[in-house]
Phi, psi and omega in degrees: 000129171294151135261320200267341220255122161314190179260163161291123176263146190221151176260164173261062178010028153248005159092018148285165173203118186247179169249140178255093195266025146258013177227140152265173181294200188181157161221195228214135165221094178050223194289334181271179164235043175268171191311150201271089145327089149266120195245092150062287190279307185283021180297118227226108162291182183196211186208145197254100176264147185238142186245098213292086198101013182234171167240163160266185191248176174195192147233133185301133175312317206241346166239344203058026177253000000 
């Protein structure tokens, strides 16, 4: 089971944004996907985009796949 990763957040093209806490995040490498890390110093910000017609990716919280 993840614990460390954060959750996927997502918006309602209403200028809401929830957490989906059954997915952690992910980021993209080429062909992979790994988990998005926060470890306390090394926790890393980003910029939140709402892409209008895409889905997002995740990783299940409870199985890690």
């Amino acid at each position: 089971m993840l614990t460390a990763s954060p959750y996927i957040l997502y918006p309602d093209g209403e200028g809401n944004i929830f957490e989906d806490t059954l997915y952690a995040t992910v980021g993209v490498a080429g062909m992979h996907c790994p988990c998005l890390l926060m470890n306390g110093s090394n926790c890393h910000h980003g910029n939140l985009y709402e892409l209008p017609g895409r889905k997002g990716i995740g990783i299940d919280v409870e199985t890690g796949r």
